[in-house]
Predicted model as a PDB file, atoms N, CA, C, CB and O in Angstrom, pLDDT in the B-factor column:
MODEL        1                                                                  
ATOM      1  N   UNK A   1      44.522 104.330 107.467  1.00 58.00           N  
ATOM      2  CA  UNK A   1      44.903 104.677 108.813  1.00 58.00           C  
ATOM      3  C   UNK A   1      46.266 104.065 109.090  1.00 58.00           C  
ATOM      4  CB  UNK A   1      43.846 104.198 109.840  1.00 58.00           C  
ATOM      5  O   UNK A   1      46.521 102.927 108.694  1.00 58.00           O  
ATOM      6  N   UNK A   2      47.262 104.893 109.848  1.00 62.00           N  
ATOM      7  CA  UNK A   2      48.478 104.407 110.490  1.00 62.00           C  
ATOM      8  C   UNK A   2      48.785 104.756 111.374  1.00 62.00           C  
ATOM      9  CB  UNK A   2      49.382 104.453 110.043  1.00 62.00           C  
ATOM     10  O   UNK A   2      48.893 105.982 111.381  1.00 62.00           O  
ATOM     11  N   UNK A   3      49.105 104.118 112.564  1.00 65.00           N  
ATOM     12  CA  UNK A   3      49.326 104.309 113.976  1.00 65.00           C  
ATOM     13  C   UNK A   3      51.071 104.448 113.913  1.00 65.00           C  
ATOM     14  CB  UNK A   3      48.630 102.899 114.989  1.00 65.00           C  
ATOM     15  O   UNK A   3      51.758 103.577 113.380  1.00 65.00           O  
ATOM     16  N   UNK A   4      51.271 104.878 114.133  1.00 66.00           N  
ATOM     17  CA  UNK A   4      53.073 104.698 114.892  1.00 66.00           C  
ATOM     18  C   UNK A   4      53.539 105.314 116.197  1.00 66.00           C  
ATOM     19  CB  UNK A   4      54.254 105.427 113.921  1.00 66.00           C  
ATOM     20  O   UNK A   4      52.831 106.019 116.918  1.00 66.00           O  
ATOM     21  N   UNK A   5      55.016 104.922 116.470  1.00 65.00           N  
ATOM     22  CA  UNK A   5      54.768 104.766 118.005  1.00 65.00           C  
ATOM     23  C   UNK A   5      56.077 104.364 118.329  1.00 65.00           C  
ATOM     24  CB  UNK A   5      53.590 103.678 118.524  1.00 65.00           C  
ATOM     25  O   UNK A   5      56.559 103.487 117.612  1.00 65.00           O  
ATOM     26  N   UNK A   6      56.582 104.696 119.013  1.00 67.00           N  
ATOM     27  CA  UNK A   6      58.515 104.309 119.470  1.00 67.00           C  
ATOM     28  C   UNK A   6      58.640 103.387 120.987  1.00 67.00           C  
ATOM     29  CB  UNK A   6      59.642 106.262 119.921  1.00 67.00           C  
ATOM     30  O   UNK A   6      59.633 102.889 121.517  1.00 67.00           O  
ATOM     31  N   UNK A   7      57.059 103.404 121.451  1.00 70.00           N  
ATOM     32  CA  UNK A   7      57.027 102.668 122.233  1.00 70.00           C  
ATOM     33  C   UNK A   7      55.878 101.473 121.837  1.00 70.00           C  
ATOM     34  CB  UNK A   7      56.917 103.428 123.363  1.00 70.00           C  
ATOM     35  O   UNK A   7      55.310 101.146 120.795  1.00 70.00           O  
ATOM     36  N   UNK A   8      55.842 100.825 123.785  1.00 71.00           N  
ATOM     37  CA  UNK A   8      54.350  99.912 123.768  1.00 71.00           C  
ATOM     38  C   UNK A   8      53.551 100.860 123.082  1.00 71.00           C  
ATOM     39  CB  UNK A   8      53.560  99.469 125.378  1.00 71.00           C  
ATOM     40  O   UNK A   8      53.825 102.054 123.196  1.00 71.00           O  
ATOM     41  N   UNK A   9      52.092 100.286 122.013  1.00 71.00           N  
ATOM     42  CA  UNK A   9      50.980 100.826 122.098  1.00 71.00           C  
ATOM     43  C   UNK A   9      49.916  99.785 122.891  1.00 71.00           C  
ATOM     44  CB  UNK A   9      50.621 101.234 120.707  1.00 71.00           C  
ATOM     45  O   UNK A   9      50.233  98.641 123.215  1.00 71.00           O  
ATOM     46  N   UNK A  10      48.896 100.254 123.088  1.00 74.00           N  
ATOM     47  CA  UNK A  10      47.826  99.381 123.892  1.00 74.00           C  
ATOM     48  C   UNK A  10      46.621  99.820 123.633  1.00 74.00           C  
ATOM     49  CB  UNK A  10      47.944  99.374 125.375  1.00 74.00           C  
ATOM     50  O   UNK A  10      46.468 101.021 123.854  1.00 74.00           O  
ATOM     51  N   UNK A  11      45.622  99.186 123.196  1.00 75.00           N  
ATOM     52  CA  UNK A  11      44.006  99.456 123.109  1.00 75.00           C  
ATOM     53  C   UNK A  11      43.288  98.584 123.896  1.00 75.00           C  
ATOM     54  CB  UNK A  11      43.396  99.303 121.699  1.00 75.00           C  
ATOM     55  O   UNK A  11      43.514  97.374 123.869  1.00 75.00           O  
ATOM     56  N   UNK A  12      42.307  99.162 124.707  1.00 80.00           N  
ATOM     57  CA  UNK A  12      41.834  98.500 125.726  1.00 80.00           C  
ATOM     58  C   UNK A  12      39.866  99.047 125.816  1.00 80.00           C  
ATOM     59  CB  UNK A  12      42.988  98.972 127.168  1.00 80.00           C  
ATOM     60  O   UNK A  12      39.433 100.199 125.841  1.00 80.00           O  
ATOM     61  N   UNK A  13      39.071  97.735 125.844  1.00 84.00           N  
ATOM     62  CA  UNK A  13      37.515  98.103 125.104  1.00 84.00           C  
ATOM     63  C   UNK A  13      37.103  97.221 125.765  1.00 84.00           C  
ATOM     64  CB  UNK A  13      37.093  98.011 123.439  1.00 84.00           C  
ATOM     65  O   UNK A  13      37.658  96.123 125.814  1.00 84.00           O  
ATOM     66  N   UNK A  14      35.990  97.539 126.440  1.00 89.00           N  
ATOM     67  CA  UNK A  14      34.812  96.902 127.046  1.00 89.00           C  
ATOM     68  C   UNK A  14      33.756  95.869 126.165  1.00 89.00           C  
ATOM     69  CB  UNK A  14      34.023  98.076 127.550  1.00 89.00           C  
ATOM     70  O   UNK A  14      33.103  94.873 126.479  1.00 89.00           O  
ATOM     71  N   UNK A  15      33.960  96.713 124.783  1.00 90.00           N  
ATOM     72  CA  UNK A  15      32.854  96.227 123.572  1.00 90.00           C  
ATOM     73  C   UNK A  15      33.587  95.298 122.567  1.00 90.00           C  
ATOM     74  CB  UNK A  15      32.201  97.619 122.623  1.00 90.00           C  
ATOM     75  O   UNK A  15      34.435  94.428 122.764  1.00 90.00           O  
ATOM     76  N   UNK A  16      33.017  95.734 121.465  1.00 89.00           N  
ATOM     77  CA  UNK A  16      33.401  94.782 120.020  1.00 89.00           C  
ATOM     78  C   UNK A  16      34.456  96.046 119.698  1.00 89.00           C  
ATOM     79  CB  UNK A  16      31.806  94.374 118.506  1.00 89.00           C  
ATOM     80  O   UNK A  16      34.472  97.266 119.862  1.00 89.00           O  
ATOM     81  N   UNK A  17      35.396  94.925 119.095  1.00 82.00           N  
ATOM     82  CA  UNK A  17      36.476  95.997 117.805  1.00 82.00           C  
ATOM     83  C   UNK A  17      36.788  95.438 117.070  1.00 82.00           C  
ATOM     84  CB  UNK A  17      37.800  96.680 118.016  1.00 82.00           C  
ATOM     85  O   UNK A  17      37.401  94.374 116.984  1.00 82.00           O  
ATOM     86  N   UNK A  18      36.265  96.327 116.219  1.00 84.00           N  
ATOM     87  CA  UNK A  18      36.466  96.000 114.696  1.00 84.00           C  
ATOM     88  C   UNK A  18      37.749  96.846 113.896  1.00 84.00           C  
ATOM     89  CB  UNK A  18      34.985  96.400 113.919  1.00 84.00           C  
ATOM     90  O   UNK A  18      37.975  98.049 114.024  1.00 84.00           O  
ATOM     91  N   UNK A  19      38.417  96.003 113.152  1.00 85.00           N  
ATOM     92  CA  UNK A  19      39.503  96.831 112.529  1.00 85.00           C  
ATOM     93  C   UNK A  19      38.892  96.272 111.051  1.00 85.00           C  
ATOM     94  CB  UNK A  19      41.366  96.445 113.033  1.00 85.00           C  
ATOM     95  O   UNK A  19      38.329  95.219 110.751  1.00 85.00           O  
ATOM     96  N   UNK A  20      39.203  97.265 110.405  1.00 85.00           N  
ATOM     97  CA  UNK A  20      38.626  96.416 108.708  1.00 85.00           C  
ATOM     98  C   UNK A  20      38.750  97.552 107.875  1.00 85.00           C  
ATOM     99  CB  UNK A  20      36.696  95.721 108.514  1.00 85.00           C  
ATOM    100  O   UNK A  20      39.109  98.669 108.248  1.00 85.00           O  
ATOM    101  N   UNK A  21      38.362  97.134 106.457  1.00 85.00           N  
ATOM    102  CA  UNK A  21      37.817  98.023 105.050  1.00 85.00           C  
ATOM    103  C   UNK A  21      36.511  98.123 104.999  1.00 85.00           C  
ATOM    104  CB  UNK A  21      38.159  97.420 103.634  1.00 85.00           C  
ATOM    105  O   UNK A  21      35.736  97.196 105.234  1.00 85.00           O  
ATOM    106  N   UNK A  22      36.133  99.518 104.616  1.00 87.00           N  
ATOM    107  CA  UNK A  22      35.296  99.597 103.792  1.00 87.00           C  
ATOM    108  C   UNK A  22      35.006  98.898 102.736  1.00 87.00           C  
ATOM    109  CB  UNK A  22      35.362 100.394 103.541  1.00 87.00           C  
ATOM    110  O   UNK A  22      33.957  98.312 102.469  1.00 87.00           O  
ATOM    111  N   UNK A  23      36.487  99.026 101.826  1.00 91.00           N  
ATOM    112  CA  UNK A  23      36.467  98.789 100.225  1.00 91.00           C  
ATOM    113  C   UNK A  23      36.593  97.606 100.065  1.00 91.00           C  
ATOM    114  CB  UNK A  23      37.469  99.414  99.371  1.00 91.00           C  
ATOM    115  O   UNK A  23      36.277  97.018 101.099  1.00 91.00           O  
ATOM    116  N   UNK A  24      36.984  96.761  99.067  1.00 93.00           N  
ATOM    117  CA  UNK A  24      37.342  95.541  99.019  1.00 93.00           C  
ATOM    118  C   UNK A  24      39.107  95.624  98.583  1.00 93.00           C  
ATOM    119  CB  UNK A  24      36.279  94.760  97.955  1.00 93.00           C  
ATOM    120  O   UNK A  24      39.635  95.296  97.521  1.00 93.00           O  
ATOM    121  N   UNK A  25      39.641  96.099  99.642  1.00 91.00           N  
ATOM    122  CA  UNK A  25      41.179  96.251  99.785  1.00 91.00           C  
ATOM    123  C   UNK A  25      41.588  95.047 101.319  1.00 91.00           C  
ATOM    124  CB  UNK A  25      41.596  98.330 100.151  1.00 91.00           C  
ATOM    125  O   UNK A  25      40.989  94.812 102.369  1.00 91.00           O  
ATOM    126  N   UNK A  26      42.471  94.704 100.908  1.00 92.00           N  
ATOM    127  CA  UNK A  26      43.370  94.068 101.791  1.00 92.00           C  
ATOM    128  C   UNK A  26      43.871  94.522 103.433  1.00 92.00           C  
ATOM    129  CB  UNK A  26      44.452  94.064 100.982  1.00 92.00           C  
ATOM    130  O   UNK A  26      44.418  95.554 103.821  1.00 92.00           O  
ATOM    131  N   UNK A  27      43.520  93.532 104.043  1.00 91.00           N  
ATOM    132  CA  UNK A  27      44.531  94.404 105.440  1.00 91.00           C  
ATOM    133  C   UNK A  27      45.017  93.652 105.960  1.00 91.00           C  
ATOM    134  CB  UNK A  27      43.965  95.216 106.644  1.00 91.00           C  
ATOM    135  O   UNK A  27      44.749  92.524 106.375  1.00 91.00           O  
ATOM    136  N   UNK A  28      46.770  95.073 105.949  1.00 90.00           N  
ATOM    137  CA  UNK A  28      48.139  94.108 105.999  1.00 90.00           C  
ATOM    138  C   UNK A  28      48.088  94.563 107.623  1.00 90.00           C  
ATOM    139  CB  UNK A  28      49.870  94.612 104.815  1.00 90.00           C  
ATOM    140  O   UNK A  28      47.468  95.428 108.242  1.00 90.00           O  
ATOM    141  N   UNK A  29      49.220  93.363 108.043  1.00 89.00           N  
ATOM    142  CA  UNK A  29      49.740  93.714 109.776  1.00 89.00           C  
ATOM    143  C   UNK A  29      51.345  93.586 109.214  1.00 89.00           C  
ATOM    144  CB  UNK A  29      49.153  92.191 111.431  1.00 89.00           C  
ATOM    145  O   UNK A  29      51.731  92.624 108.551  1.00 89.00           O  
ATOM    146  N   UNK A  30      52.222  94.758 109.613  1.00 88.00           N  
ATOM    147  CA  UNK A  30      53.363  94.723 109.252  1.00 88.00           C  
ATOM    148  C   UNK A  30      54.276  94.736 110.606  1.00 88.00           C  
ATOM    149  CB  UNK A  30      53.543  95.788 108.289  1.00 88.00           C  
ATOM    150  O   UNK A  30      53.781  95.185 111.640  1.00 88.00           O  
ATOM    151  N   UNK A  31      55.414  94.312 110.591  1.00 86.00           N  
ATOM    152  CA  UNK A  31      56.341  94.917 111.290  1.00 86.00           C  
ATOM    153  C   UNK A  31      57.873  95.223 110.756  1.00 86.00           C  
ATOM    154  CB  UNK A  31      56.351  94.183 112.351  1.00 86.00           C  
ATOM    155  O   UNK A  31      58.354  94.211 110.246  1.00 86.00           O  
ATOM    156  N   UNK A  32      58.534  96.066 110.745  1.00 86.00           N  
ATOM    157  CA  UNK A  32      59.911  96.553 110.083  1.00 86.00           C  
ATOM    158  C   UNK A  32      59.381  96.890 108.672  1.00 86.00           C  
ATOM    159  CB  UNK A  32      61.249  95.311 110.049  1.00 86.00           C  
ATOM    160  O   UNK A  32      60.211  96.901 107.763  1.00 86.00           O  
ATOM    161  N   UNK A  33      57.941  97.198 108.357  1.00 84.00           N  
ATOM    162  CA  UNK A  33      57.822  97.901 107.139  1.00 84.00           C  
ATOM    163  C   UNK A  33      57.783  96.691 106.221  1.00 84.00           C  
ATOM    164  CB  UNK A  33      59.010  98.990 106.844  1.00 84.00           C  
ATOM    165  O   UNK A  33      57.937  96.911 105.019  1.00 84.00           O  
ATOM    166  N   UNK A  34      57.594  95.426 106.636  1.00 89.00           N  
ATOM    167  CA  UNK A  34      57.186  94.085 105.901  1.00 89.00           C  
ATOM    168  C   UNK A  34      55.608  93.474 106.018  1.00 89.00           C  
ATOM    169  CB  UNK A  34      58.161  92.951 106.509  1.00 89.00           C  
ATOM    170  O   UNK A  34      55.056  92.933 106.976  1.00 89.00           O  
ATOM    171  N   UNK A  35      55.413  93.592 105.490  1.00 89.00           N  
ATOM    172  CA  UNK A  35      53.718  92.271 105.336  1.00 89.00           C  
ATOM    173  C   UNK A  35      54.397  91.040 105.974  1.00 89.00           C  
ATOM    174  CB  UNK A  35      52.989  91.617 103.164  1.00 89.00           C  
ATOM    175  O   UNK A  35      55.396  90.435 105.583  1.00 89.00           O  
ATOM    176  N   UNK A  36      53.493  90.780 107.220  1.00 93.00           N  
ATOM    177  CA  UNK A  36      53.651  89.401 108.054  1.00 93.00           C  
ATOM    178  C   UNK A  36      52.407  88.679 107.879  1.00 93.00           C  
ATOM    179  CB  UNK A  36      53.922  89.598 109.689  1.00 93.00           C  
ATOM    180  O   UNK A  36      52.394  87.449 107.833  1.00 93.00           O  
ATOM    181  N   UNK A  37      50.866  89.720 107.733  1.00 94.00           N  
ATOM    182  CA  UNK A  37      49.812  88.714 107.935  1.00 94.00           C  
ATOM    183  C   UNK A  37      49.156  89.841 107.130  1.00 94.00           C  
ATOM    184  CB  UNK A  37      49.227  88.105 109.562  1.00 94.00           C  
ATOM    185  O   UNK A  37      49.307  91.056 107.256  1.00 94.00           O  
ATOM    186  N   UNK A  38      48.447  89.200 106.332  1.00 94.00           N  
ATOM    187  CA  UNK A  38      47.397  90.104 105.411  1.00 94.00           C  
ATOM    188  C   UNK A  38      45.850  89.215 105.104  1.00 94.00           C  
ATOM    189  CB  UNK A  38      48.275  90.456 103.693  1.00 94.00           C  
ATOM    190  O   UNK A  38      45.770  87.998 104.939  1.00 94.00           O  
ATOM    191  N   UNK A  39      45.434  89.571 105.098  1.00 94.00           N  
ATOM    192  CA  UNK A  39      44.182  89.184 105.067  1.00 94.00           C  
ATOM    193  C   UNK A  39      43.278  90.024 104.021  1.00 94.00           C  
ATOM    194  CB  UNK A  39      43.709  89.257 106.431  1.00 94.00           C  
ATOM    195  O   UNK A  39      42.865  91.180 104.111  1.00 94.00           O  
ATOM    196  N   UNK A  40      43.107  89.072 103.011  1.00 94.00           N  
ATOM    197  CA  UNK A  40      42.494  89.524 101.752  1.00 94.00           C  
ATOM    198  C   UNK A  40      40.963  89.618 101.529  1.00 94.00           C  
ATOM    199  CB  UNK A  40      42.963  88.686 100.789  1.00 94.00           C  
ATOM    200  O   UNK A  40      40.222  88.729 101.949  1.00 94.00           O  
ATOM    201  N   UNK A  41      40.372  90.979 100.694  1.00 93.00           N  
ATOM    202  CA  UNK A  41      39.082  90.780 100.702  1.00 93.00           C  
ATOM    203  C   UNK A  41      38.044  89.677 100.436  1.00 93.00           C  
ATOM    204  CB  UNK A  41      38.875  91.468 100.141  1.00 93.00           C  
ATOM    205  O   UNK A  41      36.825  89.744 100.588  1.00 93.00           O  
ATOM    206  N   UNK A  42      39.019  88.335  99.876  1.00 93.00           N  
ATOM    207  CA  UNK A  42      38.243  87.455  99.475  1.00 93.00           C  
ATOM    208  C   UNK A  42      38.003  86.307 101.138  1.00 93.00           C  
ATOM    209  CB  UNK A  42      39.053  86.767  97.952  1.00 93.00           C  
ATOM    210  O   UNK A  42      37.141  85.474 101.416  1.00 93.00           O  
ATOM    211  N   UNK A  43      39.103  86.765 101.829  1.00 93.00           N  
ATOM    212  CA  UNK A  43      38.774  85.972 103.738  1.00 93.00           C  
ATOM    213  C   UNK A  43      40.041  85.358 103.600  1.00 93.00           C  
ATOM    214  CB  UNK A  43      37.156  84.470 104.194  1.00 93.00           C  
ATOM    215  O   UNK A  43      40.646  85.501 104.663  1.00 93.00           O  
ATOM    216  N   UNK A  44      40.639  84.808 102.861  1.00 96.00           N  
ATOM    217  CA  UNK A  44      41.903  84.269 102.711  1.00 96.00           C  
ATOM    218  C   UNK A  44      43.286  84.927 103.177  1.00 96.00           C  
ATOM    219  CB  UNK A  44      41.962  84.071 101.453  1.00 96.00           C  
ATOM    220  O   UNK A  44      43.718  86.032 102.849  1.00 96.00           O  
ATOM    221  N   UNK A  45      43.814  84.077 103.936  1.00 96.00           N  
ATOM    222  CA  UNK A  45      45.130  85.105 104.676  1.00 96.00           C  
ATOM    223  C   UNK A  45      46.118  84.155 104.354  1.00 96.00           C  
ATOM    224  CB  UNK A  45      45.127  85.531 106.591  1.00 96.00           C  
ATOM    225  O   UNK A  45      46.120  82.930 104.232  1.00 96.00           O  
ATOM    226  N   UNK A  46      46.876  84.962 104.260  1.00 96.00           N  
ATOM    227  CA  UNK A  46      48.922  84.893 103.947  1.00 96.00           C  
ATOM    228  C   UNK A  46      49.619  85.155 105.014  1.00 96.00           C  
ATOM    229  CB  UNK A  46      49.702  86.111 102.854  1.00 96.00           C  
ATOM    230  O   UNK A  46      49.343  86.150 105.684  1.00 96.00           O  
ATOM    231  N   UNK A  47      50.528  84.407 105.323  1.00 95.00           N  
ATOM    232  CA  UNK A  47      51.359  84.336 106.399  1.00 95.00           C  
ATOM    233  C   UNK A  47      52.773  84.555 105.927  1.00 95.00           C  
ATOM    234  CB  UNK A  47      51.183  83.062 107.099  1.00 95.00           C  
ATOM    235  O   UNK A  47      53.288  83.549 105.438  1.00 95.00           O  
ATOM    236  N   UNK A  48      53.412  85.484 105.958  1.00 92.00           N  
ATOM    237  CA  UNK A  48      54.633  85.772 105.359  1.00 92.00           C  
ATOM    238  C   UNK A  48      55.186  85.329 103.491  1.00 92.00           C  
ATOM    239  CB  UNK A  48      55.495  85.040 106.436  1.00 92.00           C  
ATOM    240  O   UNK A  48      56.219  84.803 103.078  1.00 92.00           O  
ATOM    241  N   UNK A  49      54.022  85.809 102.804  1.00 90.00           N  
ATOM    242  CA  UNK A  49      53.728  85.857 101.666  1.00 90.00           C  
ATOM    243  C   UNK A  49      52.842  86.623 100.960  1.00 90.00           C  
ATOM    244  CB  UNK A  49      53.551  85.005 101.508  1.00 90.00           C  
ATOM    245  O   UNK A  49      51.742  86.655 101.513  1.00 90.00           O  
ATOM    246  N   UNK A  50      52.901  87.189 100.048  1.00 84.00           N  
ATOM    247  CA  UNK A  50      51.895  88.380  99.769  1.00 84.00           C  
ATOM    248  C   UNK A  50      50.730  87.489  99.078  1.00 84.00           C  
ATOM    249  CB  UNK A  50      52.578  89.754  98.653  1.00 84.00           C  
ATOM    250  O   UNK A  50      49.611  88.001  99.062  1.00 84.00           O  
ATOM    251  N   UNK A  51      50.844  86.572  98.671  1.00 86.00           N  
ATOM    252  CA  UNK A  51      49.879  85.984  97.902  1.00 86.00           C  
ATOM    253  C   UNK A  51      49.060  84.951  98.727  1.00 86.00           C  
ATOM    254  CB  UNK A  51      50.520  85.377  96.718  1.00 86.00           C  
ATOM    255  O   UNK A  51      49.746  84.378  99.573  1.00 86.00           O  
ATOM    256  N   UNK A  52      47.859  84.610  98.685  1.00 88.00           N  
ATOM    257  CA  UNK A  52      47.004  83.629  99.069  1.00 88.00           C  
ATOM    258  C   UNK A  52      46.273  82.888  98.115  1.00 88.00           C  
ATOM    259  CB  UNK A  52      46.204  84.110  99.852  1.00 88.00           C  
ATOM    260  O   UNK A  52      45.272  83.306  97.534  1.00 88.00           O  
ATOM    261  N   UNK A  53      46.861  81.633  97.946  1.00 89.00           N  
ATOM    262  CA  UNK A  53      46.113  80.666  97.324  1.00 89.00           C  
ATOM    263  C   UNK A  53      45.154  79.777  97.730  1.00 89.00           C  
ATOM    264  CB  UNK A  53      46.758  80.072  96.903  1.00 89.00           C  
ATOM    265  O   UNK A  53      44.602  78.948  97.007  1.00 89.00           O  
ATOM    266  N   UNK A  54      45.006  79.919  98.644  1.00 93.00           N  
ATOM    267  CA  UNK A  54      44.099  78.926  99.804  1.00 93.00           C  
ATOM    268  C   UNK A  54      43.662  79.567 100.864  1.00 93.00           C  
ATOM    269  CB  UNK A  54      44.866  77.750 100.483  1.00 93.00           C  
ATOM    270  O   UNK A  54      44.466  80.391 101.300  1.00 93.00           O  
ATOM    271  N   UNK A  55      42.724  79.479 101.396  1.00 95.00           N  
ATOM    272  CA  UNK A  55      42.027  80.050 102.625  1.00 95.00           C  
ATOM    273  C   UNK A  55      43.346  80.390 103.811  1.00 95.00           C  
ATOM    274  CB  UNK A  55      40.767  78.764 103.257  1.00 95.00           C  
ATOM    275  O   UNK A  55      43.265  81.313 104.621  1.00 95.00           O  
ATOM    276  N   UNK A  56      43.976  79.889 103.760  1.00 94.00           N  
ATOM    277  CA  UNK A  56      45.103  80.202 104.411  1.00 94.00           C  
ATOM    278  C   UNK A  56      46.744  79.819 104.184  1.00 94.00           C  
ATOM    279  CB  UNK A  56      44.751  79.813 105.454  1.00 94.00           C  
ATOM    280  O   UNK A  56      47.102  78.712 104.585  1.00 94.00           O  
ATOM    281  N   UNK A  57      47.515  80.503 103.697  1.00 94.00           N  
ATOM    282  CA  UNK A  57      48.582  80.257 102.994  1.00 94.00           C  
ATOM    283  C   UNK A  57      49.674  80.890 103.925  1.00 94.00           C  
ATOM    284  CB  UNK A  57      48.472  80.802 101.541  1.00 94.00           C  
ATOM    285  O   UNK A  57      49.694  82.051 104.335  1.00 94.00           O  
ATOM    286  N   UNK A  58      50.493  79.985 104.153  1.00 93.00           N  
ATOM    287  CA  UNK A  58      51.796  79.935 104.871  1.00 93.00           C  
ATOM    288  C   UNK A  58      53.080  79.672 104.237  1.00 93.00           C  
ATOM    289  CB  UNK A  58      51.712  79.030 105.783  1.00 93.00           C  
ATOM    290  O   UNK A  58      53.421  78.638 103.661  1.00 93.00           O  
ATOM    291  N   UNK A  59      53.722  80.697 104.410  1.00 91.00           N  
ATOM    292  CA  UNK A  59      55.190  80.982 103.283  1.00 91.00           C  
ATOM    293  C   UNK A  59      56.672  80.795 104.040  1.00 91.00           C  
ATOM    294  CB  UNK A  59      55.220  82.866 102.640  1.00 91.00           C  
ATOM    295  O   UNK A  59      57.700  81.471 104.066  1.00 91.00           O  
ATOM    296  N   UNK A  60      56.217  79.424 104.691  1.00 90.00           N  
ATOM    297  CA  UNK A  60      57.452  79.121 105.321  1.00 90.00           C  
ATOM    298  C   UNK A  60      56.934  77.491 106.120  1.00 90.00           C  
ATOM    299  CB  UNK A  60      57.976  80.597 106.513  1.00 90.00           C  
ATOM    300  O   UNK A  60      55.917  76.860 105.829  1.00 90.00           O  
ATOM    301  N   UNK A  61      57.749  77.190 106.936  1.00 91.00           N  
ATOM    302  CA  UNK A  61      57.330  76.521 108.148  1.00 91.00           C  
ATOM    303  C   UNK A  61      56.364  76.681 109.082  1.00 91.00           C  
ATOM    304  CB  UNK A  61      58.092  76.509 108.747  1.00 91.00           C  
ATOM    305  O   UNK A  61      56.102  77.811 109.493  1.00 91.00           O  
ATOM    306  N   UNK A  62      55.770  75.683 109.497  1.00 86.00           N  
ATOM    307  CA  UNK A  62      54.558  75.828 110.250  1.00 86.00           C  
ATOM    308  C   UNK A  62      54.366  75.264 111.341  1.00 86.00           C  
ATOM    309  CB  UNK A  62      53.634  75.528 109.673  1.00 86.00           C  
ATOM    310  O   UNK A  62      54.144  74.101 111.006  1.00 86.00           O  
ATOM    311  N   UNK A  63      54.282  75.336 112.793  1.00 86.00           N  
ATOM    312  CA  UNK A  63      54.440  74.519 113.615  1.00 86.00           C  
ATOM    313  C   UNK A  63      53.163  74.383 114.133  1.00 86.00           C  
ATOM    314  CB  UNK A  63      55.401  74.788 114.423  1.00 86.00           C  
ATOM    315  O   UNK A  63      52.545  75.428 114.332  1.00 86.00           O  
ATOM    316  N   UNK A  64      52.539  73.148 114.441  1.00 82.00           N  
ATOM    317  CA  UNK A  64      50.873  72.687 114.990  1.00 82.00           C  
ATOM    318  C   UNK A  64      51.433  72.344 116.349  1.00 82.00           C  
ATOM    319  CB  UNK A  64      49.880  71.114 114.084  1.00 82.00           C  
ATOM    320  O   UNK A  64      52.571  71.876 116.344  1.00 82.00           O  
ATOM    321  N   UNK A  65      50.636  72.543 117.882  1.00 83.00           N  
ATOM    322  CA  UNK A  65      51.238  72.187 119.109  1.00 83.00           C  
ATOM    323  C   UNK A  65      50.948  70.588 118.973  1.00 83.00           C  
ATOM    324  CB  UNK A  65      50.564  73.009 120.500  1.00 83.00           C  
ATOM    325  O   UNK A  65      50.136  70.025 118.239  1.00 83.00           O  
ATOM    326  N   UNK A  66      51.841  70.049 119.884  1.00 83.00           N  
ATOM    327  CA  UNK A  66      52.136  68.480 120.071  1.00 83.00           C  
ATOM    328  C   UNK A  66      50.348  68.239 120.975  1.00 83.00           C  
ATOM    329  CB  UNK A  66      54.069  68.070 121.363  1.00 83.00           C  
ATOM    330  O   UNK A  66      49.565  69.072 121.431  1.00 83.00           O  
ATOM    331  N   UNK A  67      50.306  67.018 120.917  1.00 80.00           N  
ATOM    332  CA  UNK A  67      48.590  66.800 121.645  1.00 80.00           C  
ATOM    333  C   UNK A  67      48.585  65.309 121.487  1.00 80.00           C  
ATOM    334  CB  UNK A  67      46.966  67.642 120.652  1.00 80.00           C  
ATOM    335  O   UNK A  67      49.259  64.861 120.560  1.00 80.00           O  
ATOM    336  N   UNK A  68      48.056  64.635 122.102  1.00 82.00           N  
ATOM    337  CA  UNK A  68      48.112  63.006 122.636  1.00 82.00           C  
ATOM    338  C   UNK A  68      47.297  62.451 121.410  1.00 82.00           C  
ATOM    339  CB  UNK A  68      47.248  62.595 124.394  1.00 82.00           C  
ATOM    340  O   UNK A  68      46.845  63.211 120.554  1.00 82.00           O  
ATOM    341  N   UNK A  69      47.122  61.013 121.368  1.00 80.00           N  
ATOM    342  CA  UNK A  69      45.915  60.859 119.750  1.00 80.00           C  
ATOM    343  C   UNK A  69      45.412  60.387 120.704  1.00 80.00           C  
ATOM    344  CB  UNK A  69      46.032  59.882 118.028  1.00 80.00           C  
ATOM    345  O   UNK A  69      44.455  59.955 120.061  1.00 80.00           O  
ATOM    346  N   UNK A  70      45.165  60.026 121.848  1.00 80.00           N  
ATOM    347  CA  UNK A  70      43.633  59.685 122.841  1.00 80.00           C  
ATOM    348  C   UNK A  70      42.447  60.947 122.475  1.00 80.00           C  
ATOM    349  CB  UNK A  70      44.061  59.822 124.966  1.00 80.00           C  
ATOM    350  O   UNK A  70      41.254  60.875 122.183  1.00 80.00           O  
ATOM    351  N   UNK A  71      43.440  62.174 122.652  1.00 76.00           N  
ATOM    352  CA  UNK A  71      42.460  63.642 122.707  1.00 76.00           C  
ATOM    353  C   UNK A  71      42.175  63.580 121.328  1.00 76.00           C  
ATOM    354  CB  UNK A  71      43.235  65.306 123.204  1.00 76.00           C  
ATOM    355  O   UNK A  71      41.621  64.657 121.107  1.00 76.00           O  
ATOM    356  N   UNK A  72      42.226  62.979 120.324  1.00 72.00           N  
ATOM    357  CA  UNK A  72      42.096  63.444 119.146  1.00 72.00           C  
ATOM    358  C   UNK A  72      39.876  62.474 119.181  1.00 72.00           C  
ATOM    359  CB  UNK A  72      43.879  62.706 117.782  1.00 72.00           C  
ATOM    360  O   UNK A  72      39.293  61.630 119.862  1.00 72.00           O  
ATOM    361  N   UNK A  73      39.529  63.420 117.934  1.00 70.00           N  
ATOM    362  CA  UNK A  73      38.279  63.042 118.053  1.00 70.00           C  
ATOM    363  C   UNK A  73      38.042  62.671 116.670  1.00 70.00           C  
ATOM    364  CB  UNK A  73      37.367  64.051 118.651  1.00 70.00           C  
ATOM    365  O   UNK A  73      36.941  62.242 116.326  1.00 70.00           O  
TER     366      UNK A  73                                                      
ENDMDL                                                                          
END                                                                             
């Protein structure tokens, strides 16, 4: 499936939505015709990298929000 669109798109659901495979294929989220976030049949996702070595793999810099160490548990 491919959606395209020269404008906003918007989906809007009362219920559950599910986007997914059948197969045991990959699903990419692109923008400019690049893989930004893919998420592999094995659950493991890539973040601006096609490959996932780890449950979650990040192919650049990563920023975590700032948070006090009182809040920390």
């Amino acid at each position: 499936m491919q959606l395209y669109g020269s404008g906003a798109g918007y989906f809007y659901t009362n219920a559950s939505l599910y986007i997914g495979t059948y197969a045991a294929q990959p699903l990419h989220f692109r923008t400019d015709s690049v893989d930004r976030l893919t998420i592999h049949p094995s659950g493991q996702v890539s973040i601006g990298t096609p490959q996932a070595t780890a449950a979650l793999n990040v192919g650049g810099a990563l920023r975590v929000a700032q948070s006090d160490v009182s809040a920390l548990t």
